[in-house]
C-alpha positions in Angstrom: 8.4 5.5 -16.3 10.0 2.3 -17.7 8.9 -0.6 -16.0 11.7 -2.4 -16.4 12.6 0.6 -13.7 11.1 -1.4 -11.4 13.0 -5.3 -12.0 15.4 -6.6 -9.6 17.2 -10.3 -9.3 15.5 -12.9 -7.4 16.3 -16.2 -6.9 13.2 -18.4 -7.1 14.6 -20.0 -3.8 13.8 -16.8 -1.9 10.1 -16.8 -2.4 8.4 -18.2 0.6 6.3 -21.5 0.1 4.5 -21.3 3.4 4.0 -19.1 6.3 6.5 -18.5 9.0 5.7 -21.7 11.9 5.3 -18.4 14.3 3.6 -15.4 12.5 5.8 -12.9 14.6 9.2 -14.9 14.7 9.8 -14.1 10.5 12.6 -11.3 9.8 12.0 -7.7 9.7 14.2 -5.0 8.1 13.6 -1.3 9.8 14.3 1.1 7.5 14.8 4.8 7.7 14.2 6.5 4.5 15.4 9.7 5.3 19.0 8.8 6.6 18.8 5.9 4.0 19.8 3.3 6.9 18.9 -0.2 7.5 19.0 -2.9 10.5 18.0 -6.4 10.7 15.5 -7.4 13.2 12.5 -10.0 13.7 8.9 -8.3 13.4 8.2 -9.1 17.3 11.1 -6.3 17.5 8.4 -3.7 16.0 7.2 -2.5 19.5 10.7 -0.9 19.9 9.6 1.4 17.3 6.2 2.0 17.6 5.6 4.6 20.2 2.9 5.8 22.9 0.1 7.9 20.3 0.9 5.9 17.7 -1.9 5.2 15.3 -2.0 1.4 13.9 -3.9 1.0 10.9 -5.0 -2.2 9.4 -6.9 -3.8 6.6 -9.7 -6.2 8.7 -10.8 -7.8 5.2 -11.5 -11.4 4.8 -10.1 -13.7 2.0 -13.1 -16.1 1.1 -12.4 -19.3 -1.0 -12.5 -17.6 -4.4 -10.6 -20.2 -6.7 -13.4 -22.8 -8.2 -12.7 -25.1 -10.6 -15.9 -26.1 -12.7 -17.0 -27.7 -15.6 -19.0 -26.6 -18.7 -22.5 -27.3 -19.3 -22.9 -30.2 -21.9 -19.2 -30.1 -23.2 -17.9 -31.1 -19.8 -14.7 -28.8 -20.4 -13.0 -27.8 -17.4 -13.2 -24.1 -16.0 -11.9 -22.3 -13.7 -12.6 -19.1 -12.2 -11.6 -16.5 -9.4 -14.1 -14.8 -7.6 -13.1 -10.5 -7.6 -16.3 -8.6 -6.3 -19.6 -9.0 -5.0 -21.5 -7.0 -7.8 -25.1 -8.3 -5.7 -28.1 -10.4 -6.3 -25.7 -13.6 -6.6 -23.4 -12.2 -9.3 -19.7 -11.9 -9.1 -17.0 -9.7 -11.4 -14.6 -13.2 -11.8 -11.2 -13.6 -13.6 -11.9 -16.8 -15.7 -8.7 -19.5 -16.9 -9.4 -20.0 -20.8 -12.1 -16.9 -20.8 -12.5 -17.7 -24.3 -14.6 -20.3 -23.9 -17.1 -18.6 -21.1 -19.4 -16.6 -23.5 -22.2 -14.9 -22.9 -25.4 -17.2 -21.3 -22.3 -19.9 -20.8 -23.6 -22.4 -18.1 -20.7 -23.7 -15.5 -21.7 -26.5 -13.1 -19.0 -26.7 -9.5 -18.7 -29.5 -7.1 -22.1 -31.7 -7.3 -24.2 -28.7 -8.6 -23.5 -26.9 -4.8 -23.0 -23.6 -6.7 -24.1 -23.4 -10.5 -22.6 -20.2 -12.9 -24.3 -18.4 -15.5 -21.8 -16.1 -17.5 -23.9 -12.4 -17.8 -21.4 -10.5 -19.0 -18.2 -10.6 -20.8 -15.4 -8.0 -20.9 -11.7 -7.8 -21.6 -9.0 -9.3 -20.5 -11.0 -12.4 -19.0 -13.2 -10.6 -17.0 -16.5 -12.3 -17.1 -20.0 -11.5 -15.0 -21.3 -15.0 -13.2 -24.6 -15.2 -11.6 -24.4 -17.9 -9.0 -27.4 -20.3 -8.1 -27.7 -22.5 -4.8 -29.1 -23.6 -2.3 -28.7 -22.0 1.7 -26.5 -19.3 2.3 -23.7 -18.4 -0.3 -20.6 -18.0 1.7 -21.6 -21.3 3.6 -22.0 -23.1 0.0 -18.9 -20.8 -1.3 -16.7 -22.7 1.8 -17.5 -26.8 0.2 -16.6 -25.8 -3.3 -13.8 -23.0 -3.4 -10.5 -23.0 -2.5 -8.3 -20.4 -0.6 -7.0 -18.1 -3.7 -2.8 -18.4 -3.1 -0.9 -16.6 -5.3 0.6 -18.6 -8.4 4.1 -18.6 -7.4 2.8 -20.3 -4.2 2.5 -24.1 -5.6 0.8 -25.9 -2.7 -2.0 -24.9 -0.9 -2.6 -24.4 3.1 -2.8 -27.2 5.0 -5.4 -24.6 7.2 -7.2 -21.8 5.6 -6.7 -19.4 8.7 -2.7 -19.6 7.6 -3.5 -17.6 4.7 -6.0 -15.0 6.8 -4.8 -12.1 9.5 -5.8 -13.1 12.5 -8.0 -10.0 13.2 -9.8 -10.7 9.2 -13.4 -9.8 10.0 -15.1 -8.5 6.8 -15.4 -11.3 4.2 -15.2 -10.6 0.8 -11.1 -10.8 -0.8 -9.7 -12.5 -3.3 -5.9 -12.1 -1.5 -5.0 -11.6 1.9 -3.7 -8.2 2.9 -0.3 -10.1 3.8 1.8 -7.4 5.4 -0.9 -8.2 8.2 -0.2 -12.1 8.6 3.4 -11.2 11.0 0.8 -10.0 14.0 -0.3 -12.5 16.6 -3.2 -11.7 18.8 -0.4 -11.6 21.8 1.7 -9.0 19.5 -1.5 -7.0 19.0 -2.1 -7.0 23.1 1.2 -5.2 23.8 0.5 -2.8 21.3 -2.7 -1.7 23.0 -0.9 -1.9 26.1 1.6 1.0 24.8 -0.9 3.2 24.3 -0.5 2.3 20.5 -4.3 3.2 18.9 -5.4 0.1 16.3 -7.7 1.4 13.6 -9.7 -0.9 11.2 -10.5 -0.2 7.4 -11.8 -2.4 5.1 -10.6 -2.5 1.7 -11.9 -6.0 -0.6 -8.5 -7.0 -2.5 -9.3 -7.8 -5.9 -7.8 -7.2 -9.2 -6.1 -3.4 -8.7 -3.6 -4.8 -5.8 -2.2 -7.8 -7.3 -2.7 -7.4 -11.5 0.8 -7.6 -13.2 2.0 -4.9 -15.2 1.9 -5.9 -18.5 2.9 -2.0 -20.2 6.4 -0.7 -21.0 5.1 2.5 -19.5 3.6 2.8 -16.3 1.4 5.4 -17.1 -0.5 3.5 -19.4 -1.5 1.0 -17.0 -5.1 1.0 -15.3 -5.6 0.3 -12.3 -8.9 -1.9 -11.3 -11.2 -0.4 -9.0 -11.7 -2.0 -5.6 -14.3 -1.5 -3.0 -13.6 -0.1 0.5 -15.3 1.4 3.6 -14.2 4.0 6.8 -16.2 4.1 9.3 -17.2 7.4 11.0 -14.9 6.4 14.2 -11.8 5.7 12.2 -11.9 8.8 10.2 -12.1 10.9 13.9 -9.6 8.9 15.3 -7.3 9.2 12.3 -8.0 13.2 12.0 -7.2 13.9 15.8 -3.8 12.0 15.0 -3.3 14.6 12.5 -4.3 17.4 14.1 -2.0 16.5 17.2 1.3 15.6 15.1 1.0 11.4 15.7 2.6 8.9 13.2 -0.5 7.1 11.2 1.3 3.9 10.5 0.0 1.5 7.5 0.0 -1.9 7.8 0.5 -3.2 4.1 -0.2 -1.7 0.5 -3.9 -1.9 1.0 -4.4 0.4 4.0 -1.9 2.9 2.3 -4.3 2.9 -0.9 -7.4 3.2 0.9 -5.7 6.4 3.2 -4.6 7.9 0.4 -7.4 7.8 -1.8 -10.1 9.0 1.1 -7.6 11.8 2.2 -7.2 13.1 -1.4 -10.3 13.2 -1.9 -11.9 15.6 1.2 -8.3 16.8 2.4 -9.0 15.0 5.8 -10.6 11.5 6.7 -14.2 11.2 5.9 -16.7 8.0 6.4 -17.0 6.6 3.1 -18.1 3.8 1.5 -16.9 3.8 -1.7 -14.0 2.3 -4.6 -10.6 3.5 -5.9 -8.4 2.5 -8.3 -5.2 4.7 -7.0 -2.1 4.4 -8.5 1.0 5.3 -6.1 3.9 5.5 -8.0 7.4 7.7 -7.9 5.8 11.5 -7.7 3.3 10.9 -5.6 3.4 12.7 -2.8 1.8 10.9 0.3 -0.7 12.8 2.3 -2.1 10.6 4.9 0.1 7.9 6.0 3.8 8.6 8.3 5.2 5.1 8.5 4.5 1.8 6.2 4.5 -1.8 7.4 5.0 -4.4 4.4 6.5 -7.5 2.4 8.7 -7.3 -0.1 6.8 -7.4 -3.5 7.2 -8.6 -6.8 9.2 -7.3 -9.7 7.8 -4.3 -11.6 4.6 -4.8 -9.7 2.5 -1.7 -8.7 3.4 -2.3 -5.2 7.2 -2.2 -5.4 6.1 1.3 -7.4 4.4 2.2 -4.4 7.0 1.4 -2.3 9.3 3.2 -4.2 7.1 6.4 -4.2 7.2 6.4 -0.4 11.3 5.8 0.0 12.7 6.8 -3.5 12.9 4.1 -6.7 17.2 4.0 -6.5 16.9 3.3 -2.4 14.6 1.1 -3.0 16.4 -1.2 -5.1 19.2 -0.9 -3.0 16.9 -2.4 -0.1 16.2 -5.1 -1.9 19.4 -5.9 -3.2 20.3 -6.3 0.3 17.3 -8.2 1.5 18.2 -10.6 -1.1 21.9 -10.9 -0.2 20.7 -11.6 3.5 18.3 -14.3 1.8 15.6 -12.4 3.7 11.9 -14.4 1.8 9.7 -12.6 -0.6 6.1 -12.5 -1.1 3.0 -13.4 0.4 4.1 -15.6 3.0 7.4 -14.0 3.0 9.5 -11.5 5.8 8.6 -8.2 6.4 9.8 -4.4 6.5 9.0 -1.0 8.5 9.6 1.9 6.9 9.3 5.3 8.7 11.3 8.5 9.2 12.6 11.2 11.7 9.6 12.7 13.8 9.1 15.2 16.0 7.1 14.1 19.0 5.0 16.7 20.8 4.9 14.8 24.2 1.9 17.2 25.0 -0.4 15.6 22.2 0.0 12.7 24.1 
């Protein structure tokens, strides 16, 4: 398809800057996608439409402090790099500013020589290898030199780290939040357990594949970059009884939808696995393992407004977001928030 498909009009005023002063207080737009209806409400409103058997399913990854800005050994130019996946024995897969000049044996000094970067490999489109030396324990050195990874169209960083992490992150290793996840506050989460509402953890690293732009006029020429995720045996037999007994599986964000669907293709059920994907969900797809989707509203011709669009049709889509812009409802990271789900027939006597 066309990217261009995928555009909409947004006024640069609509992106939010900074999180909502009360995670749970930001708006929320519940959307059916079969009737193709649509209602304002805040996101503490969500509990009126989850329901008892429910399954909740979230992404419990960790952003670490991924942005450093270095300098080059001897020339004393100024680097700067962003930290994608742990490849082991000290050596990260980074995106690098002005890649050009990080070649191959490239020495890059951070922050008083806390961490020091060789460059061990160099690939395409920026992507260079480091191997990290220090002193102690890498995250702990990681946390006095990096700096929380915002997305470029936020221009000023948090004023606490935590505001740019779920407040059930667990599993460190991200370079961007999972930020359909940031509207839930521990309080929320407590009267959704207390509505018999099941919360299941996954754990998929956000790297490159979830926030890359699109830079192809056709979407099938673009390739997705692999990233790393894990289901443990406990979430896969929680998430198969739901199927079995006809409950909603709910998504919370893009991330959990990928790492669903790509386990649930793969073994026509859910299986522990430790493992990477670089799924593509756009308009054809047919979902498989998720009911209901819990998200922000996404960039232009990004692959998450194509996922989006896959799940509720590309023309409704649009329409959605025409709205949400007439209602000056915020975009992005740190922006408001939607449920999507559809009509379902509840078999009281699965629960």
């Amino acid at each position: 398809m066309d990217i261009n498909l995928f555009d909409y009009y947004l006024p640069e005023e609509l992106i939010a800057q900074s999180p909502s002063s009360k995670r749970d207080e930001c708006k929320l737009l519940v959307i059916n996608r079969e009737t193709k209806t649509y209602e304002d409400k805040h996101f503490y409103d969500i509990l009126d439409y989850l329901h008892e058997g429910d399954v909740l399913v979230r992404n419990n990854t960790k952003v670490i402090p991924a942005r450093l800005f270095g300098v080059k050994d001897q020339t004393g130019a100024k680097v700067e790099v962003l930290l994608l996946k742990d490849l082991g024995d000290d050596t990260f897969e980074c995106l690098c500013g002005n890649a050009k000049a990080i070649k191959q044996g490239t020495v890059i000094h951070f922050k008083d020589d806390i961490l020091i970067g060789t460059c061990v490999g160099v690939f395409d489109e920026g992507i260079r290898h480091i191997k990290f030396k220090y002193e102690g324990i890498f995250l702990e050195e990681l946390d006095k030199v990096g700096l929380m990874p915002l997305p470029p169209y936020i221009h000023k960083q948090v004023d606490d780290n935590n505001k740019y992490q779920t407040v059930y992150a667990k599993v460190s290793g991200s370079s961007a939040a999972p930020t359909a996840g940031f509207h839930f506050t521990e309080e929320l989460l407590k009267k959704v357990k207390e509505k018999r509402i099941e919360i299941v953890d996954i754990t998929l690293n956000i790297g490159l594949g979830t926030f890359r732009p699109v830079k192809v006029k056709d979407t099938k020429d673009h390739i997705m970059h692999s990233e790393s995720y894990e289901i443990s045996k406990n979430a896969a037999e929680t998430l198969n009884l739901a199927k079995k007994e006809h409950r909603r599986i709910i998504a919370i964000g893009t991330t959990s939808v990928r790492t669903l669907e790509a386990n649930f293709a793969k073994f026509n059920e859910f299986k522990e696995e430790k493992s990477s994907t670089n799924i593509f969900i756009s308009p054809g797809y047919e979902y498989k393992a998720i009911d209901c989707l819990i998200t922000n509203f996404h960039l232009p011709k990004s692959t998450l407004i194509m996922l989006v669009s896959a799940f509720m049709g590309r023309e409704f889509t649009l329409e959605v977001y025409k709205y949400a812009v007439d209602q000056k409802y915020r975009f992005f990271s740190f922006g408001d928030a939607m449920f999507i789900y559809g009509n379902y027939d509840y078999n009281k006597e699965n629960i």
